[in-house]
C-alpha positions in Angstrom: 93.3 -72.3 64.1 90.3 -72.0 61.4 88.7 -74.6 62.6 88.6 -73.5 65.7 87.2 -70.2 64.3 85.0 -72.0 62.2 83.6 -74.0 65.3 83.0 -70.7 67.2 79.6 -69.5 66.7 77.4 -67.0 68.9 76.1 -70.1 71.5 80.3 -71.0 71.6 81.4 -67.4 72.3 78.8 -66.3 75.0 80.0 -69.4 76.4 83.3 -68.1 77.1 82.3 -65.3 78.1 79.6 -66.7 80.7 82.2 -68.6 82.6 82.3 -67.5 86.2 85.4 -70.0 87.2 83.1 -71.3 90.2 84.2 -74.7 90.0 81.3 -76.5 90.2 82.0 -78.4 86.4 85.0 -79.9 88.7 83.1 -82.0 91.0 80.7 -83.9 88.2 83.7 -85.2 86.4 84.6 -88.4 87.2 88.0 -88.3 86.1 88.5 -84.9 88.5 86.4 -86.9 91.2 88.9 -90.3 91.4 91.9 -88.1 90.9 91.4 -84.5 92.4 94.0 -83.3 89.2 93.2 -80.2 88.3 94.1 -80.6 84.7 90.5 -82.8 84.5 88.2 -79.9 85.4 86.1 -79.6 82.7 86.6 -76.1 81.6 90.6 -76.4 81.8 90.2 -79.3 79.4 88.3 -75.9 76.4 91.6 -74.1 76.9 92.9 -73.8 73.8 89.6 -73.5 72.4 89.3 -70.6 74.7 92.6 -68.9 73.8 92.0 -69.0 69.9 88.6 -67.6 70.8 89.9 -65.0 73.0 92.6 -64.3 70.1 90.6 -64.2 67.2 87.0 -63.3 67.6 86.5 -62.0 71.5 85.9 -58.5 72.1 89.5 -57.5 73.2 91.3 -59.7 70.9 93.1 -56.8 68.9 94.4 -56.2 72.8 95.4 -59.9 72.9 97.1 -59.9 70.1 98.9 -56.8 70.7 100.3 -57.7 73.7 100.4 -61.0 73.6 98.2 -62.2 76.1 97.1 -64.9 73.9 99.9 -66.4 71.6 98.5 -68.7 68.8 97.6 -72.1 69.4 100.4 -74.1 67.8 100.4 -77.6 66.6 102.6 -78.5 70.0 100.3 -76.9 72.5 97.7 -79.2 71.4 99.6 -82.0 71.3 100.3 -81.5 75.0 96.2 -81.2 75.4 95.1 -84.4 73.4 95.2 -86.6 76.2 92.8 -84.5 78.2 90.6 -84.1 74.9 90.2 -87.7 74.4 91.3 -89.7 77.0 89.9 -87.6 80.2 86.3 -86.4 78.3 83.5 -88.6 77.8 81.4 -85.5 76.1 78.9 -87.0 78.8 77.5 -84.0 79.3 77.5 -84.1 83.5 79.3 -81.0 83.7 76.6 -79.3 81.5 74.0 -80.4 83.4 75.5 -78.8 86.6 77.2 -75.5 85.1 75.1 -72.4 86.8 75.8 -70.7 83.6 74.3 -73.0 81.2 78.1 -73.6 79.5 77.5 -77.1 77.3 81.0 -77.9 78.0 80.8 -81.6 76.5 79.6 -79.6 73.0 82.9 -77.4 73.7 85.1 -80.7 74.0 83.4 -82.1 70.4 84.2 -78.7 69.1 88.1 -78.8 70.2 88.1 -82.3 69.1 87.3 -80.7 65.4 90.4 -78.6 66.2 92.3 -81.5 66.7 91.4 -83.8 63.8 92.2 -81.3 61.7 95.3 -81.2 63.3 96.2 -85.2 62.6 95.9 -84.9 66.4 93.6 -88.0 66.9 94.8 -90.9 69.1 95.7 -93.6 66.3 95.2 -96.7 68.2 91.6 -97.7 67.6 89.7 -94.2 67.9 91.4 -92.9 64.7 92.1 -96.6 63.1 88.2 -97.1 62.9 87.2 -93.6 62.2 89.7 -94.0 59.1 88.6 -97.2 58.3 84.4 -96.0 58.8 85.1 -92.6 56.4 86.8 -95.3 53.5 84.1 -97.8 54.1 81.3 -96.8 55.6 81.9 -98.9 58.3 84.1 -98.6 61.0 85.2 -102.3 60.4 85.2 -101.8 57.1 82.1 -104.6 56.5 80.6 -104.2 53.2 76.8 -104.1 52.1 77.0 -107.8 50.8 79.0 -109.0 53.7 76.6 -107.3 56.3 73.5 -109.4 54.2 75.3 -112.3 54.9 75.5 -111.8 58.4 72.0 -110.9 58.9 71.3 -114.0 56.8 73.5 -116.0 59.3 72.0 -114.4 62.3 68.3 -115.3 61.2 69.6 -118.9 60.9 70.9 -119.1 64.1 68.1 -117.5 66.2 65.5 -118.3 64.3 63.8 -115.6 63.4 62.8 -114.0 59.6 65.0 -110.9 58.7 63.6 -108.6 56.6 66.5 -107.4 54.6 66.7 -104.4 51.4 63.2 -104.4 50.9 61.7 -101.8 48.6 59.2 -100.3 50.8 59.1 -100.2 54.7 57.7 -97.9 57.8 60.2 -98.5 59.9 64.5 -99.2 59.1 66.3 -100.4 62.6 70.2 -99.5 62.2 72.6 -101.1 64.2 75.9 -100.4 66.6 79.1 -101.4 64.9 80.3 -102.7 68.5 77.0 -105.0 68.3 78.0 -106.4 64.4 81.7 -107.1 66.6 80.4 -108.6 70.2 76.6 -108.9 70.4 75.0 -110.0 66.9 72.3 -111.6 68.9 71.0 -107.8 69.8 69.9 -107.6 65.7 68.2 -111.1 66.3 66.4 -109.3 68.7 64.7 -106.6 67.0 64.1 -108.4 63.8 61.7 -111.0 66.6 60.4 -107.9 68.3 59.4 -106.4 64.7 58.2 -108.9 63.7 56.0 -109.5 67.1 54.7 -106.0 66.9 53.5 -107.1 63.2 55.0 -103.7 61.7 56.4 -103.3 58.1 60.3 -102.8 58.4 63.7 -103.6 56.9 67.4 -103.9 57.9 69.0 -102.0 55.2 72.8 -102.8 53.9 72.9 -99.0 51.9 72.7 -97.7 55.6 73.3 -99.6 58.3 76.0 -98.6 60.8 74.8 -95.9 63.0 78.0 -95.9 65.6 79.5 -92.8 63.7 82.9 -93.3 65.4 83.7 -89.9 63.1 81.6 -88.5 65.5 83.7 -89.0 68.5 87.3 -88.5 67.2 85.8 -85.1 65.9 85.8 -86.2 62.1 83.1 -83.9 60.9 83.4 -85.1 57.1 83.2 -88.3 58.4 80.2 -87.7 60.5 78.2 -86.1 57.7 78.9 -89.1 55.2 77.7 -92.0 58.0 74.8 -90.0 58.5 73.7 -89.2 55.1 73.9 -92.5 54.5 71.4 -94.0 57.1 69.4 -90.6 55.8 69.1 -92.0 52.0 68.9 -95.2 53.2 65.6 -94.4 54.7 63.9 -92.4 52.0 64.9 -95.0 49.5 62.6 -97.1 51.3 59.7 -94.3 52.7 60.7 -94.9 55.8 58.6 -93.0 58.6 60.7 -93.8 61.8 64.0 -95.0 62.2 65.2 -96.6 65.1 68.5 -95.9 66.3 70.4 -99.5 68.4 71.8 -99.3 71.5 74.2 -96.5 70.9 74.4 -93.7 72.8 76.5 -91.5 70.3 74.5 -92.8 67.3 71.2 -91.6 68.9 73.0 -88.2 70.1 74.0 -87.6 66.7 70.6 -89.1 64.7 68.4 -87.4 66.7 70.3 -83.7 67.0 72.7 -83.2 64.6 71.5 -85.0 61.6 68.9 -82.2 60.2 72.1 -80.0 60.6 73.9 -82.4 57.9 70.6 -82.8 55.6 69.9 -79.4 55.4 66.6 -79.7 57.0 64.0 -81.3 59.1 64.0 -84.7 58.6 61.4 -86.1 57.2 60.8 -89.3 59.3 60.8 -89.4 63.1 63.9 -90.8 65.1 63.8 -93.1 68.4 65.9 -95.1 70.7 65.3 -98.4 70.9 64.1 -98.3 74.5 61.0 -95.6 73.2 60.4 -97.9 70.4 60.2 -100.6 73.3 58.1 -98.7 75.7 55.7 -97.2 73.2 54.9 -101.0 71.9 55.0 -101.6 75.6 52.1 -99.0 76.3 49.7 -99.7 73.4 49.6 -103.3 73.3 51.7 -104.3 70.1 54.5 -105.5 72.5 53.4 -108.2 74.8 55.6 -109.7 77.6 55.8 -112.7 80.1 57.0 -110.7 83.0 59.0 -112.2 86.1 59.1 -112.2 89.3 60.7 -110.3 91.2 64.3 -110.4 89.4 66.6 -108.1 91.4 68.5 -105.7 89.0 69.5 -102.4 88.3 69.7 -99.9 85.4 72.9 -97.5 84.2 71.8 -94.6 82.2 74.0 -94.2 79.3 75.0 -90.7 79.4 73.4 -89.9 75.9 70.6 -91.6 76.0 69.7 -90.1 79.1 71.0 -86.8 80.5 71.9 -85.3 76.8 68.6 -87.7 74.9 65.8 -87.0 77.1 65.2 -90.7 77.3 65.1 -91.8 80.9 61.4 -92.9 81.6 61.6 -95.3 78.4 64.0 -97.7 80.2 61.9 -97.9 83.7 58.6 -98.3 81.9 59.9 -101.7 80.7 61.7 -103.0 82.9 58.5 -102.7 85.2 56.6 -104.5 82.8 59.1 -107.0 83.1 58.7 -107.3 86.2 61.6 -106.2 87.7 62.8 -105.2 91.0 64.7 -102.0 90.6 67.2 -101.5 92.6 67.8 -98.1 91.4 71.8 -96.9 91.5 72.8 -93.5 93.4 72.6 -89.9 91.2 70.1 -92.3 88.7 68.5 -90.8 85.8 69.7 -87.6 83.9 72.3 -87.1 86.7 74.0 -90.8 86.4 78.0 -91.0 86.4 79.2 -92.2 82.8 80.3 -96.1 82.5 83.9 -94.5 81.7 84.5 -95.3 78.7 81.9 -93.1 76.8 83.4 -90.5 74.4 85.3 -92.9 72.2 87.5 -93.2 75.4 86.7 -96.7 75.3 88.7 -96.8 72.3 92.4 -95.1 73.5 94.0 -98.1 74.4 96.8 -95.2 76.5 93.5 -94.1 78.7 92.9 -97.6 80.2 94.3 -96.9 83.4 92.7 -93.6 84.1 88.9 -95.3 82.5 89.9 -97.9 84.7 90.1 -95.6 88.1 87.2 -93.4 86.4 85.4 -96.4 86.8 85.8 -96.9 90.0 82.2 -95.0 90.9 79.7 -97.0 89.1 81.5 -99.6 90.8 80.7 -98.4 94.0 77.2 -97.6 92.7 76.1 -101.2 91.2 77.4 -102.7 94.4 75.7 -100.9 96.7 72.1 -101.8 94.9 73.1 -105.7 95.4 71.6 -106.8 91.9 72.5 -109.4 90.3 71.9 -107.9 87.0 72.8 -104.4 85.5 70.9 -104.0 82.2 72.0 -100.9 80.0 70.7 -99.9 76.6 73.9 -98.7 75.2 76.5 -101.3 73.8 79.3 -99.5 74.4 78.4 -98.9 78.0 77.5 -102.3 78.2 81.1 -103.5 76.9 82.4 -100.9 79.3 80.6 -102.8 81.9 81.5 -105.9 81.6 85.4 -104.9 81.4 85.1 -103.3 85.0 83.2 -106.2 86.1 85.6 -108.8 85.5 88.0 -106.9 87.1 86.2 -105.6 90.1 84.8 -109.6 89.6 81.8 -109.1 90.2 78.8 -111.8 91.0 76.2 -109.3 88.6 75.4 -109.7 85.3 75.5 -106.6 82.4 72.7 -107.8 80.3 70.7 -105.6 76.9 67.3 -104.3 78.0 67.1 -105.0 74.3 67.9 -108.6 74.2 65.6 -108.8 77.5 62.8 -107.6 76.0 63.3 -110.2 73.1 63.7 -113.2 75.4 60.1 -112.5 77.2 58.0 -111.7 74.4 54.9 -113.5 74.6 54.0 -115.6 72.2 50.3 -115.4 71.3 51.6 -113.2 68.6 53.2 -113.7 65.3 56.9 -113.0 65.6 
């Protein structure tokens, strides 16, 4: 119950008041959509938050109290509503975008999740294993500074390419996903050869490396401040002026609007996705490309890096100077449908059924294009992906705009 309170500032409270139950929240979530349960509409999933608001701090709450209308929320009540916190909510922000009264419902859901941590409420298969394991270590994997140099050492070996690594002074520090350290190591080749193509001064650094912040998702907020400050220190240690978040929807999400919050003020170096590092090399010439002809593919927005990021135009701007034919996906853009497994939903091994139905629409969606390759620039998204793929067995392929990028660089360059 406090930290509900504690979660409930002015923006949260005239949020529950603003609610007009029209219903619209409904049809933009995808688990609603493939399941027409009521229990998935958005704004049933705040309801606890909503009755400890109500309770506590809302206007009649002395009335509430007195007569009952809103009993405490008990340990058991939110048991019962954990699965529609974390398994049915992707915090993709879709429903935020289409509420008429301007509710950020997905920043309600992160706020009930704080509830719930709190609580010892957070699924322990995998969600709360590597949020555990990432407040102990740092890293959700628990990999250590020296074993991450080794691996970087080992990855620069096997691509061929020089990785700059702890050095003193640097403009720009890339961070990585920890999904990418598990399944795609070959996405830190890449920006170490696009770095070094673009001829800018930069270092991997092992004193602040993981930017996936899984704290962040299973509503750790200890947690979430001690990845970040990290990644912040990390970067002044070396004067860092921009620091380029991988592809990780969550880890830019939180970089890029909640990490001022945990410093205490502005940052003091600027903070992009990948994809604008991409295009803006893209634009002024430092980034040169061998473009294609005519490849057929399509793009999935991840939900933070798009709708809730504000980075949509970065991600078409290269793939047309790849060359590519678009083959752009229905409700594209700030109003795509979320991979499914966004949220840290990816990570409740209980919610793979429903993320499995959920999933169901961008199936329909990358179909109907007829590409034969989906590129994302979001590694969880792109895990996501390539799990419904195999099962839907598809003929495209779920490839890194990142990793794209990398493989056409052209080579008149240094890299």
């Amino acid at each position: 119950m406090r930290r509900f309170i504690a979660d409930i500032g002015p923006a949260a409270a005239l949020a529950m008041e603003s609610c007009v139950h029209c219903g619209r929240c409904a049809e933009a979530c995808q688990f609603y959509v493939q399941t027409n349960d009521p229990r998935y509409t958005p704004i049933h999933k705040i309801a606890p938050l909503k009755q400890a608001y109500e309770r506590e701090l809302g206007p009649f709450a002395f009335v509430y109290r007195l007569f009952g209308l809103a009993p405490q929320v008990t340990a058991k009540e939110l048991e019962s509503w954990q699965a529609l916190i974390y398994d049915s909510c992707n915090m993709c922000g879709r429903c935020s975008l289409i509420c008429p009264m301007a509710i950020d419902i997905a920043d309600l859901v992160e706020r009930a999740r704080h509830g719930l941590f709190e609580a010892g409420l957070v699924p322990a298969d995998y969600l709360g294993a590597l949020a555990e394991k990432e407040q102990a270590t740092g890293s959700p994997y628990g990999l250590t500074q020296a074993q991450f140099r080794d691996m970087l050492h080992d990855i620069g070996l096997k691509h061929g390419v020089v990785m700059h690594v702890d050095e003193a002074k640097a403009d720009i520090i890339p961070t990585v996903s920890s999904i990418d350290l598990k399944m795609f190591p070959a996405s830190m080749a890449a920006i170490a050869r696009i770095l070094n193509h673009m001829g800018v001064s930069w270092t991997f650094r092992t004193d602040g490396f993981d930017a996936d912040n899984a704290a962040l998702t299973a509503g750790d907020r200890a947690g979430q401040r001690k990845i970040t400050l990290g990644i912040i220190r990390a970067a002044l240690a070396c004067g860092a002026r921009t620091v380029v978040m991988p592809e990780c929807g969550h880890a830019f999400t939180e970089m890029r609007w909640e990490a001022a919050n945990s410093f205490g003020q502005a940052l003091p170096f600027r903070v992009v996705q990948i994809t604008e590092l991409l295009a803006e090399g893209l634009s002024d010439g430092r980034i040169r490309v061998n473009p294609g002809v005519g490849e057929r593919a399509t793009y999935h927005d991840a939900c933070q890096l798009s709708r809730r990021g504000g980075a949509s135009a970065a991600p078409r701007l290269i793939l047309r100077a790849l060359g590519v034919d678009l083959r752009e996906m229905g409700d594209a853009g700030d109003a795509n449908w979320c991979c499914g497994g966004g949220g840290g939903v990816a990570l409740v091994k209980r919610a793979q059924p429903l993320r499995d139905l959920a999933f169901q629409i961008k199936r329909r969606q990358v179909e109907a294009t007829g590409a034969g390759t989906v590129y994302t620039s979001c590694s969880g998204c792109r895990q996501t992906l390539e799990h419904g793929g195999k099962t839907a067995n598809w003929t495209s392929t779920v490839a890194s705009l990142l990793e794209r990028v990398a493989d056409t660089l052209a080579h008149n360059q240094k890299d």
